[in-house]
C-alpha positions in Angstrom: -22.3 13.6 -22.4 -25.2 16.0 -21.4 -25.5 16.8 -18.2 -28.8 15.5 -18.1 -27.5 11.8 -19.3 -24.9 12.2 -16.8 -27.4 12.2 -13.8 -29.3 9.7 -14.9 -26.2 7.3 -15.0 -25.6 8.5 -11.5 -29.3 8.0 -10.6 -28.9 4.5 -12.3 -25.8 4.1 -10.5 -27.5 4.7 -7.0 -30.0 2.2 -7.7 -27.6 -0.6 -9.2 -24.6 -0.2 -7.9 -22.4 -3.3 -7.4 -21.6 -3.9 -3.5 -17.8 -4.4 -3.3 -15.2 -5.1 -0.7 -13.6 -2.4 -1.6 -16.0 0.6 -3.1 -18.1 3.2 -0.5 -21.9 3.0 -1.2 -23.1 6.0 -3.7 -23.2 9.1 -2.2 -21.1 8.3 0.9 -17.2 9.3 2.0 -14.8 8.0 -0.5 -12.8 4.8 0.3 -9.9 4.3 2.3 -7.3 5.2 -0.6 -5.6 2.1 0.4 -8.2 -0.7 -0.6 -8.8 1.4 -4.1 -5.4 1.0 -5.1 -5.1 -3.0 -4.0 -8.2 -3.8 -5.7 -7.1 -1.9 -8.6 -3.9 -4.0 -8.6 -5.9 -7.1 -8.2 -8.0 -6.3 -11.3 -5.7 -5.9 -13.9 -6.4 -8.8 -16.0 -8.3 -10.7 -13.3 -12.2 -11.0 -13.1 -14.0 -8.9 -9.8 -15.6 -12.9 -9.1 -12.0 -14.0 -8.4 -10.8 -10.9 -6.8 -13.5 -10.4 -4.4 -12.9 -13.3 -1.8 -9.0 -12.8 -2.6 -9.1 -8.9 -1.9 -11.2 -10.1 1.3 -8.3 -12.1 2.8 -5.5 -9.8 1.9 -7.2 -7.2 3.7 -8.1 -9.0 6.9 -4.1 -10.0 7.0 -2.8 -7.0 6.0 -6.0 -3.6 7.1 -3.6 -1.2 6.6 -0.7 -0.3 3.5 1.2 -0.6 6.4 1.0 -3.5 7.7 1.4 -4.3 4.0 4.5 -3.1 3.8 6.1 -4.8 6.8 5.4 -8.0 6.0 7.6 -10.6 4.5 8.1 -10.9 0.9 7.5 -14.7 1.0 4.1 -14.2 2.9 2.6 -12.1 -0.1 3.9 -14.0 -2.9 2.4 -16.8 -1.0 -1.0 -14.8 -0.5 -0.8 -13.8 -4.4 -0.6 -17.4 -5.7 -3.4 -17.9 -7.9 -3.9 -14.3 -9.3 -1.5 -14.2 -11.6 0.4 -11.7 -13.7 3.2 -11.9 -10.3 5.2 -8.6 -11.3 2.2 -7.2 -10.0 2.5 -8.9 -6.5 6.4 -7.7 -6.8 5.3 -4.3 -7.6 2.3 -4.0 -5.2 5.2 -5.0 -2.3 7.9 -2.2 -3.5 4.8 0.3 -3.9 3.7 -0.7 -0.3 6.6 0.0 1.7 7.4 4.1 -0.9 3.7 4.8 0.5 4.3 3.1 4.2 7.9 5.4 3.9 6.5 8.5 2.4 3.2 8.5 5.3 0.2 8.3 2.8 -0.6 7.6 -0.9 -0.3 11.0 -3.1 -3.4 12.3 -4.0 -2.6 13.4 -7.5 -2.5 11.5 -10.6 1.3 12.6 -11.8 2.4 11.4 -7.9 0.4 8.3 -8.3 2.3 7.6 -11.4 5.8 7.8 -10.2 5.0 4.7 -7.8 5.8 1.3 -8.7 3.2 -0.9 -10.7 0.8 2.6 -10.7 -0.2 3.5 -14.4 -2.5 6.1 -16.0 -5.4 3.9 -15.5 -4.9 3.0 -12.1 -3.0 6.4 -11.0 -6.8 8.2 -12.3 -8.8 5.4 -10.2 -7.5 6.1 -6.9 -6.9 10.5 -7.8 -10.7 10.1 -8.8 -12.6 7.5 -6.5 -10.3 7.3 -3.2 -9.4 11.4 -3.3 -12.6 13.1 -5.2 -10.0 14.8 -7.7 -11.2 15.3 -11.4 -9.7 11.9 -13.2 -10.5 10.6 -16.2 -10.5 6.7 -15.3 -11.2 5.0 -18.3 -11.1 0.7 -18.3 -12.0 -1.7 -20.9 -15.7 -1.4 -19.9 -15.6 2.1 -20.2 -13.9 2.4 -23.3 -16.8 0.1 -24.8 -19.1 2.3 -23.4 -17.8 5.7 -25.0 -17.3 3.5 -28.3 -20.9 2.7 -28.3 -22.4 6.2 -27.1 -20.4 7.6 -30.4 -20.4 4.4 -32.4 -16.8 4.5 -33.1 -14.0 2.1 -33.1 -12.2 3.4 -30.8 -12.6 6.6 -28.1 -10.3 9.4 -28.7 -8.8 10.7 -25.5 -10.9 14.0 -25.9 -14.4 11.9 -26.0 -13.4 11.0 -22.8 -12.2 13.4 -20.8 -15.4 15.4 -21.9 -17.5 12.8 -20.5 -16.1 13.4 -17.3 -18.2 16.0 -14.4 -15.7 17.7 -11.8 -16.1 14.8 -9.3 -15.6 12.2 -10.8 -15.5 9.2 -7.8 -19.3 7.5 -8.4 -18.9 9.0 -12.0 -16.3 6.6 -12.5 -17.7 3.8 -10.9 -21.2 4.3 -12.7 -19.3 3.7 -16.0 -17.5 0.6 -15.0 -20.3 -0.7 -13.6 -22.7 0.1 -16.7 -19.6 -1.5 -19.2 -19.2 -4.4 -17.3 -23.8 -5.4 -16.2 -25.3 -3.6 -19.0 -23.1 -2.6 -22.4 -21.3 -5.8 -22.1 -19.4 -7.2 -24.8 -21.5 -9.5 -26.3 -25.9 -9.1 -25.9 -25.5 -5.8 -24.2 -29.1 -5.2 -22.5 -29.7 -1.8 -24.2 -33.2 -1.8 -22.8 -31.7 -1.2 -19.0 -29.4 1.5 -20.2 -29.8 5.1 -18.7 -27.8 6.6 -21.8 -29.9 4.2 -24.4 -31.7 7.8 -25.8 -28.0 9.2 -26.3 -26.0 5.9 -27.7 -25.5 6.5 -31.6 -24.2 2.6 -31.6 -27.8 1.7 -30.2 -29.5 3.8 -33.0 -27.9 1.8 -35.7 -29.3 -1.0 -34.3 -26.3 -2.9 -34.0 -24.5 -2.1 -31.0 -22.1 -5.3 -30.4 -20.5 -3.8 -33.9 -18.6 -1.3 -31.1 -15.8 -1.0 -31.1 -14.0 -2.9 -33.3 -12.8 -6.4 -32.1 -9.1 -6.3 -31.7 -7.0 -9.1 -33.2 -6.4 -12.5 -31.2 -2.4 -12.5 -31.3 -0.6 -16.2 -32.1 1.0 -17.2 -28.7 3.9 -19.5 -29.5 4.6 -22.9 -27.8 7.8 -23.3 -25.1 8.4 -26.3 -23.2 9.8 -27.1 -20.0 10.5 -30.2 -17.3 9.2 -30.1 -13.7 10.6 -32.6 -11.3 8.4 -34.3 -8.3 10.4 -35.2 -6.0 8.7 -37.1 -3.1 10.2 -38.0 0.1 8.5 -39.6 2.9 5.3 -37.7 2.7 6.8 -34.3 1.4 7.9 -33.0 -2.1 10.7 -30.6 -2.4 10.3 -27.1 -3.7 12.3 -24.4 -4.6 11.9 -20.5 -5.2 12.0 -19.2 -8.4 14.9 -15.9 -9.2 13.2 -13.0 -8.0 13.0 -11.3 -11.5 11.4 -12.8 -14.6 8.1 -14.7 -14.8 6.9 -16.5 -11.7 9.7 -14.3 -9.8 10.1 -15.2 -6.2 7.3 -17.7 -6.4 7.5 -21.1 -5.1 7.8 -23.6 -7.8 9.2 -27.7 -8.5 12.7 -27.9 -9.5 13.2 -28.0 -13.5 14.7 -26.8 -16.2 14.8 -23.7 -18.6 12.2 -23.5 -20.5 12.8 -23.4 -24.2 11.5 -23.1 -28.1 12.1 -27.0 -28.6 11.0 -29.8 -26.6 13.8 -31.9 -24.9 14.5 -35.6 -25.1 11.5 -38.1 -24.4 11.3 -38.7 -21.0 8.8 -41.2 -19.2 6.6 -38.2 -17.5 4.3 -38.2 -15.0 2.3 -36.1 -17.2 2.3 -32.8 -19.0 0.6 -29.4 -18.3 0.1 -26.3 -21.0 -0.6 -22.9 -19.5 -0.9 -19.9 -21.2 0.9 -16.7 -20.0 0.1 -13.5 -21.9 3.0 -13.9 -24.6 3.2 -17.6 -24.9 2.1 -20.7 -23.9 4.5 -23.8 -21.7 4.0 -27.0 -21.8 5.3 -28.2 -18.8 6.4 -31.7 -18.5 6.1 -33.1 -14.5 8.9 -36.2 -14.3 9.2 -38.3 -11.5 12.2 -39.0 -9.3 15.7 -37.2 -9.4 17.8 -35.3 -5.8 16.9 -32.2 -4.4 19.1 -29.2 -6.2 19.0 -25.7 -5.1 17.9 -23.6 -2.1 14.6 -25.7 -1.1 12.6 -27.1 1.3 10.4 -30.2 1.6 6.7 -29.5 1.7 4.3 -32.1 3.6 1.8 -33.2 0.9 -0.8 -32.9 3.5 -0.1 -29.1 3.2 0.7 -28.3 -0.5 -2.1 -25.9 -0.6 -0.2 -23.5 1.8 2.9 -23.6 0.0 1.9 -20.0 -2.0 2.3 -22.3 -5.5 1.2 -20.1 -8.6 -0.9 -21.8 -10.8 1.2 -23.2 -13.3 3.3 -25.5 -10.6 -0.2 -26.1 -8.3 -1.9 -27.9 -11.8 1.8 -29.6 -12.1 1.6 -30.8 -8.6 -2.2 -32.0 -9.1 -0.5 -33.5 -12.8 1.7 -35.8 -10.7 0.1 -36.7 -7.8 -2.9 -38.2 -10.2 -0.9 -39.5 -12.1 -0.2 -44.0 -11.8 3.2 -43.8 -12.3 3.7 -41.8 -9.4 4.6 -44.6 -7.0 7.2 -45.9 -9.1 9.2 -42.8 -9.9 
């Protein structure tokens, strides 16, 4: 990018720029390094409009990496319920205490990499943003973006990095924000654009042809059995094995889940949810004992139980459904 186009992103950037939890205003000292890598974390496959109140409420329980890292495991599953993708909360807790041990976050890219749950991507977002070092952070916004400026399927690593000034910080952040209010995926509002005069996917006239859709991947079905067990007001729950999917989160009591559906079974209802290689349907039964290392949860209080999604919608499943009272 010419330099020229480059300061009118930035100038762009000053006047647009998206006010979030975790981002310093243009111009101003870079953010506590700290709230750059948690929202980072949080983003990964999760939109900023459920992030932002989430971010918010880690960060008034936990200010500081820290007090991060001191805090229970059970407490920041808990906290995490909802986001999803929960090897991240199990990463962002090991992460936690190396930095709470080691005094600071590293402020290079090849440090930032060699701590847990910290990738290229988000190894270059905190070098760049939180520490002012040259970083080329590129996300799916900005990817879209360099496609478009060069109308290309795909940017090479080399497009990239040459798009990319000395301090990179609001540089970054111009980009993502440009990818993700202006050269969006679909209706892309060209007309706004600062970098409209230097966009070769503009020119063509057809700019959502950039870049090239990627294929939709065939997720197959598993299946599985929840059980509700109610008590006097309360429903026991268990913990999940700390590895695996859903590791460490609170959960109902059920089986494996498998390729084939089990035996019929008069259910309280069934559930799907999709996880990123396959979709369950759970199936929520009534009645059975309490098995395993549990506790009963007062139904009056479910919502603080840290459930992930998948076992809150079973829980909502069962306590809708009219067969409840007889299980």
């Amino acid at each position: 990018m010419r330099a020229n186009a480059a300061n009118r992103l930035i100038r762009h950037y000053v006047a647009t720029a998206r006010a979030l939890p975790w981002r310093a205003p243009p111009g101003e000292a870079p953010p506590d390094p700290y709230r750059v890598w948690l929202s980072e974390v949080m983003l990964q496959q999760t939109t900023v409009a459920a992030v932002t109140p989430r971010f918010a409420r880690f960060v008034a329980r936990w200010p500081t990496v820290e007090a991060l890292a001191s805090a229970p495991d059970e407490d920041i599953l808990s906290e995490w319920a909802g986001l999803g993708y929960y090897a991240r909360a199990r990463n962002l807790i090991a992460c936690a205490r190396l930095v709470a041990a080691r005094g600071g976050f590293p402020d290079s890219e090849a440090e930032l990499r060699t701590l847990p749950g910290i990738g290229d991507y988000t190894a270059a977002a905190i070098a760049g943003i939180a520490f002012g070092r040259e970083a080329v952070v590129v996300d799916t916004n900005v990817a879209r973006v360099i496609a478009r400026l060069h109308a290309i399927e795909a940017p090479a690593p080399g497009q990239i990095r040459a798009l990319t000034p000395a301090a990179s910080g609001d540089f970054a952040q111009a980009m993502m924000d440009l990818g993700a209010t202006t050269c969006t995926p679909r209706a892309p509002a060209c007309g706004a654009c600062p970098l409209n005069g230097d966009c070769l996917a503009f020119a063509s006239g057809e700019p959502e042809r950039f870049p090239a859709p990627t294929a939709k991947k065939v997720r197959p079905l598993r299946h599985g059995v929840a059980n509700w067990i109610e008590r006097d007001g309360r429903v026991w729950l268990v913990r999940r094995p700390p590895t695996g999917l859903l590791g460490g989160m609170a959960a109902l009591p059920g089986s494996e889940w498998a390729d084939a559906p089990g035996e019929a079974v008069a259910a309280l209802g069934t559930v799907r949810h999709v996880f990123t290689h396959f979709a369950l349907d759970l199936t929520v039964v009534g009645g059975g004992e309490p098995r395993g290392d549990g506790w009963w949860q007062p139904l009056g209080m479910l919502a603080e139980a840290g459930l992930p999604t998948l076992y809150r919608r079973a829980a909502e499943c069962a306590l809708a459904s009219p067969l409840r009272a007889a299980a």
